[in-house]
N, C-alpha and C positions, 0 to 999 in steps of 0.2 A: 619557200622553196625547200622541197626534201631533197638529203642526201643524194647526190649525186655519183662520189668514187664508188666505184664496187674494186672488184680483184684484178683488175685490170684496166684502171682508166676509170672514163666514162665512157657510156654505150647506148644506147636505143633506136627506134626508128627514127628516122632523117627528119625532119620540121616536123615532129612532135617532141613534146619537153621532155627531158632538156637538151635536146640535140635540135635546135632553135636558133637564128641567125642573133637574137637580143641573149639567148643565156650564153652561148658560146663566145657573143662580148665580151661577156661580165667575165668568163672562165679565163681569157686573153688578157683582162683585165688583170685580175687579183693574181696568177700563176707569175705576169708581167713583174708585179708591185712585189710576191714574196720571192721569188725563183732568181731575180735579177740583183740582189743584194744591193740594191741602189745604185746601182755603175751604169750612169746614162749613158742615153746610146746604145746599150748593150746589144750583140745580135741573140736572134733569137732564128733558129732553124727548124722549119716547118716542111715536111714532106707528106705523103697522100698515097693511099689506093687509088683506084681505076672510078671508084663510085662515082656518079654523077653528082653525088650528094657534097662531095670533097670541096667542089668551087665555090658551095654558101657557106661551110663552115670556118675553109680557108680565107676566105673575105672578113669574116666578123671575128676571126682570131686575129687577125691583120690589123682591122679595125681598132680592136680593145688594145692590142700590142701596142702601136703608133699612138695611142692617145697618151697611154702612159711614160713615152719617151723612147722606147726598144725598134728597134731596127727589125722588121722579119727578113729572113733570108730563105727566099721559096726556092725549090729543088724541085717542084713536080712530082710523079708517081715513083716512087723506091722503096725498097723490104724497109719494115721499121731496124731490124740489127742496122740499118745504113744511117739511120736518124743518130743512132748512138756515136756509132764511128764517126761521124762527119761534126759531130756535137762538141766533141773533143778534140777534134784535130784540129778545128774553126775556133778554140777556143771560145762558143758561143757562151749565153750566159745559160742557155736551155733549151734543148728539142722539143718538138711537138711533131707525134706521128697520129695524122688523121686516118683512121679506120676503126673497122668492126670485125678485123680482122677472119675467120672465116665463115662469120653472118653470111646471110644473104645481101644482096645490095641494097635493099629498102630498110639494113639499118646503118648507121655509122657512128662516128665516138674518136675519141682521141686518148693516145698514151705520151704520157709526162717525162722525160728524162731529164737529168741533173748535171749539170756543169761534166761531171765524172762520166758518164755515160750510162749510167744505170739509174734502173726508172725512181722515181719519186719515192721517198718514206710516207710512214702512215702520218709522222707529225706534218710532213710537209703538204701533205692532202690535206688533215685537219686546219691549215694557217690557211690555204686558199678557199675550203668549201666557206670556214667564218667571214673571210673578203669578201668572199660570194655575198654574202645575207650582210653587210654593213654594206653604207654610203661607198660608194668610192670615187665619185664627182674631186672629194680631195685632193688625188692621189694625178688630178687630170693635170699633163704637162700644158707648160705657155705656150703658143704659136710657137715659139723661136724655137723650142727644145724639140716636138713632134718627134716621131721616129720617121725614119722613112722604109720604104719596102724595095728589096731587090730580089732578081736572081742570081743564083747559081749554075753560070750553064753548062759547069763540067763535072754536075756529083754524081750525074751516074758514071766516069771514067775512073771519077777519082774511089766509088766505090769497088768497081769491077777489080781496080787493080789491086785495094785492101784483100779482098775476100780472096783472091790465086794467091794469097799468102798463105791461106791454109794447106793449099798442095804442095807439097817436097819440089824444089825446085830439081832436084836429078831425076822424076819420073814426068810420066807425059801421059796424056789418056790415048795417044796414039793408036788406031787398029780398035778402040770399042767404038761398040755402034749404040747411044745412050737417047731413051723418050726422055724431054723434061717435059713436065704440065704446069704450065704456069699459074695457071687457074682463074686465068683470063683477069691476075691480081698485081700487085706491086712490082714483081720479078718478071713481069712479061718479056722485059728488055737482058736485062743482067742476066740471067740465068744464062739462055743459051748462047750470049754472048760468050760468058766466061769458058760454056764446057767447048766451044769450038777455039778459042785462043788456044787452048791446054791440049789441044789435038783431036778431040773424037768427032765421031760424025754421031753430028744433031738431029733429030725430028724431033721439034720442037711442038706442041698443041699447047690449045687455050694460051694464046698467044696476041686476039685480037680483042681486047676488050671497046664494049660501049657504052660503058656508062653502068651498064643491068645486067650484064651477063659474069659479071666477079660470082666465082664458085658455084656455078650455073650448070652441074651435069661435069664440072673439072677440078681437077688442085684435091688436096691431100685429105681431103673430108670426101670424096667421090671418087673412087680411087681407078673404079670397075674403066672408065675410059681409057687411063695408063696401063692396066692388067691387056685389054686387047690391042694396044698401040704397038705396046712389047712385042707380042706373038704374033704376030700382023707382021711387023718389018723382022722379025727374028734379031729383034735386039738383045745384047747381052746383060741391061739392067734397067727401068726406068727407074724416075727420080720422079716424084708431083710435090710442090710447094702450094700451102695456102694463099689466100688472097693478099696476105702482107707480109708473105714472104720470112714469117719466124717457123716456118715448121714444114716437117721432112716428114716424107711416105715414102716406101720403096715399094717395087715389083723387080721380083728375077725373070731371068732369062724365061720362067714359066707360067709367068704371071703370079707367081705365087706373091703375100704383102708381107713385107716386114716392116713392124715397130717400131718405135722409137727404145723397146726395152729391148730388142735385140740387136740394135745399134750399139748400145750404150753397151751392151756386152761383149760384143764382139771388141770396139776398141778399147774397154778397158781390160780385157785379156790381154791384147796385144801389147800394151803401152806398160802394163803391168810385167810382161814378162821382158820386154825392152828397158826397162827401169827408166819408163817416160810418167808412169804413172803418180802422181802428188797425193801426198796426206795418206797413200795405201786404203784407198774409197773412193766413192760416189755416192751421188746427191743423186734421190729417185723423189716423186711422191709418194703419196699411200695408193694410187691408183695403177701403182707398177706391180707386174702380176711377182706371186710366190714362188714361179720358176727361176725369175730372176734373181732372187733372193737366193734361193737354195742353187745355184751356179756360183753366183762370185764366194759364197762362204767355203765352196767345194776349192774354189782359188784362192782363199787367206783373203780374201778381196771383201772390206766395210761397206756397207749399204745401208746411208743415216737417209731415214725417209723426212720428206716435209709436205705440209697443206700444196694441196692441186695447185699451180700456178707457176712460171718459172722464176718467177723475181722470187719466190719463197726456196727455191732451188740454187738460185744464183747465192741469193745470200747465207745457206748452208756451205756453199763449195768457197766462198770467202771467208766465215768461218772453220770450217777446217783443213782449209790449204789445198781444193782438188781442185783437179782441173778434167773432170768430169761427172757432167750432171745431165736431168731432164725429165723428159713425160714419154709416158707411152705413148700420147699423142702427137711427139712427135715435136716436139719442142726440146730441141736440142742444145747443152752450151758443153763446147769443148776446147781445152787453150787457158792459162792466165789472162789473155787480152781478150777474152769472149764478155760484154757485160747483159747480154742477152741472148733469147734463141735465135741461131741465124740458121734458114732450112738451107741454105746453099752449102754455108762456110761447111755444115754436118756433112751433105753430100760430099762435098770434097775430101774428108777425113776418109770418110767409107770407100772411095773410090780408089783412094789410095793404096789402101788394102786391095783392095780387088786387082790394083795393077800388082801388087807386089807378089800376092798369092799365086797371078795365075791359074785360079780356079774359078769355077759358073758361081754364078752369083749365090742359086739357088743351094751350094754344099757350104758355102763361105757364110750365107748372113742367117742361117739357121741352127744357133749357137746353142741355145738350150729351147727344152721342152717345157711349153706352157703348162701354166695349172689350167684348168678349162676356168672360164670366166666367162658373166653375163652380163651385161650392161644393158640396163631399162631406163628411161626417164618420162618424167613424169611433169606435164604443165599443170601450172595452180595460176590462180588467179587472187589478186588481193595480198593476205598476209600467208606468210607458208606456216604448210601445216605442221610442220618439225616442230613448231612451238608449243606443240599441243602438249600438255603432263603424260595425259594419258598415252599416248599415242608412243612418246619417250619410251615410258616403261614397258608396252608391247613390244616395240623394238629390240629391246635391251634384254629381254627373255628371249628372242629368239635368237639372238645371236650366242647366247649363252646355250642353243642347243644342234646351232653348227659346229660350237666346238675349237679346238684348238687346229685340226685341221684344214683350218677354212677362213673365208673373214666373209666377216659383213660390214658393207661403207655407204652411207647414206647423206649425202649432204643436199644441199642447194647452190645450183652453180650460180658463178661469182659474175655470169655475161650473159645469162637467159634466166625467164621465170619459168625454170624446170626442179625440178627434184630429180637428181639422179641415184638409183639403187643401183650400185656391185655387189656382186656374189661368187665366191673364188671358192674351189674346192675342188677333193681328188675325183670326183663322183660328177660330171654331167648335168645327169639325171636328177640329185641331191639338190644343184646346185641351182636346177632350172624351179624347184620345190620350192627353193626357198625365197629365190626370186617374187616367185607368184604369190609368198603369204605377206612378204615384206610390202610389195604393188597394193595389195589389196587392203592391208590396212590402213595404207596411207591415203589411198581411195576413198575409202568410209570415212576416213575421219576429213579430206580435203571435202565431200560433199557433206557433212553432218553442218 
């Protein structure tokens, strides 16, 4: 069996390997055996997206769990930040959040979190992939000892009520009129639960999932449905979360979209100039544009960049003491007590401001001016072609004649067989140039 973790989890198509009712045993098995520190009995808390795919994997994680001794504690469909929160507050011994987060439905995958509520280390991935490939018949408990399986029938209450901790208890969303899009994913319930508790008036879409319709034309990867929902009811902001509910989209009152890098700037001015701000920084990747950079340096404001993913963000902002971090896409963690992206708890941050402001969404959440950026990606097949010598050194001359004005970012993302090329720079035109020679050689050399 190959390699399984990538950058977030495990991930692929639904009953093909290794998203398989017998590998996702063995994976409930060995995460059981090393995650559980030997404390029989232990619970284990498992939640799901809307996929239909959720019921076979949630069965054969359940499966491997109880063989090994652990207790599962099923929750049903909920955002994965709610896996964290309820991981820790349940004293479990280990969360398990089933999705493919904003795949389509015909894939799924699961993500790992730790007693603490933050996701698994690479050692701890490495100790279950080798369970994975040994025996583990050993490790099987006696009849007497089995685990047994329950539910939880009050986590999404006990969620909703965590996450209105993010909003100022002395404001109210009173008098806005707010789209959530739930994206027919993990938040279909919670989201507009929470924003009509906190006072606004709701239109809520992507709200009915069936099994195949998770980020179907909805939710924060589709955005263009929330842009006309907004200008449709004349609402003053929507909100769209992905299908498991760790990531934040907005549209103002004009439909116009904003970022996850104009988020992070907006509240780390404010919190900055409030002396709410920790460590005097933020946690970005490398795929956050140069406008952002060149804004908070104009505010004394640090910006330590880290690899695409937010557990690589999370673990910078606990390294140097912030309590602001994230992606442009929208994967937001804001707070000490954040140990992942939560798209809601971010909305509530922003919202905040918006009541406090009293200004259109659209003068408020367009904080600085982007450097223009292109994003391409590219499917391979087999082994990717990044590995190629030659193809290295192409690369690496061209980037050397974009310049210090500019960047060039090519990797392989960590939850599809794509190649993604960025291209950042002051020039458009330049930037769409360069695009197309960096595409094209990875072409030639992905078909050689």
């Amino acid at each position: 069996m190959s390699k399984m973790f990538r950058t977030d989890g495990i991930r692929g198509r639904a009953n093909t390997a290794p998203i398989t009712p017998d590998i996702m045993l063995l994976v409930g098995m060995a995460a059981g055996i090393h995650l559980s520190k030997g404390v029989p009995g232990g619970k284990v808390l498992i939640a799901k997206d809307t996929r239909q795919s959720g019921y076979m994997i949630e069965s054969a994680l359940t499966a491997g769990l109880t063989a090994v001794g652990l207790s599962p504690v099923l929750v049903g469909p909920l955002p994965t930040p709610a896996v964290s929160m309820l991981t820790r507050s349940m004293r479990a011994a280990f969360g398990i959040m089933i999705t493919a987060s904003h795949n389509p439905f015909h894939d799924n995958g699961i993500k790992l979190f730790g007693a603490d509520g933050y996701k698994i280390c690479k050692d701890d991935v490495n100790v279950i992939e080798k369970l994975i490939q040994s025996p583990l018949t050993e490790h099987l408990s006696c009849p007497s000892q089995l685990g047994r399986a329950t539910r939880l029938e009050d986590a999404r209450g006990r969620y909703v009520e965590w996450v209105k901790q993010s909003f100022p208890r002395d404001l109210r969303l009173d008098g806005l009129k707010i789209v959530v899009d739930c994206a027919n994913g993990a938040g279909y319930r919670v989201a507009p639960e929470v924003l009509y508790e906190l006072g606004a008036e709701v239109i809520a879409i992507g709200t009915t999932p069936n099994g195949i319709n998770i980020n179907d034309g909805y939710g924060a990867t589709c955005p263009q449905r929330l842009r006309s929902e907004v200008i449709l009811n004349g609402a003053d902001i929507g909100i769209a979360l992905d299908g498991d509910g760790d990531r934040l989209i907005v549209s103002d009152e004009n439909g116009g979209l904003v970022d996850g890098d104009q988020i992070m700037a907006l509240i780390a001015d404010r919190w900055h100039r409030d002396g709410r701000l920790k460590g005097n920084g933020i946690a970005a990747t490398i795929m956050s544009n140069m406008g952002l950079e060149r804004f908070l340096t104009g505010k004394e404001i640090n910006l330590t960049r880290t690899p695409v993913g937010d557990s690589h963000v999370v673990e910078a902002m606990r390294r140097n003491n912030f309590n602001v971090g994230g992606e442009v896409s929208g994967h937001l963690i804001f707070g000490h007590s954040a140990t992942t992206g939560d798209g809601l708890s971010a909305a509530l941050h922003l919202l905040a401001e918006l009541v406090r402001e009293q200004r259109p969404a659209s003068e408020m959440c367009q904080v600085f001016s982007p450097f223009p950026q292109v994003l391409h990606n590219l499917p391979f097949k087999g082994k990717s072609p990044l590995s190629n010598t030659k193809l290295k050194k192409q690369l690496s001359e061209l980037e050397k004649t974009i310049g210090p004005s500019g960047r060039l970012l090519i990797r392989e993302s960590g939850t599809e067989p794509l190649i993604r090329v960025m291209v950042e720079g002051d020039d458009i035109g330049a930037v769409n140039t360069y695009v197309r020679q960096a595409t094209d050689l990875i072409a030639a050399t992905r078909q050689a």
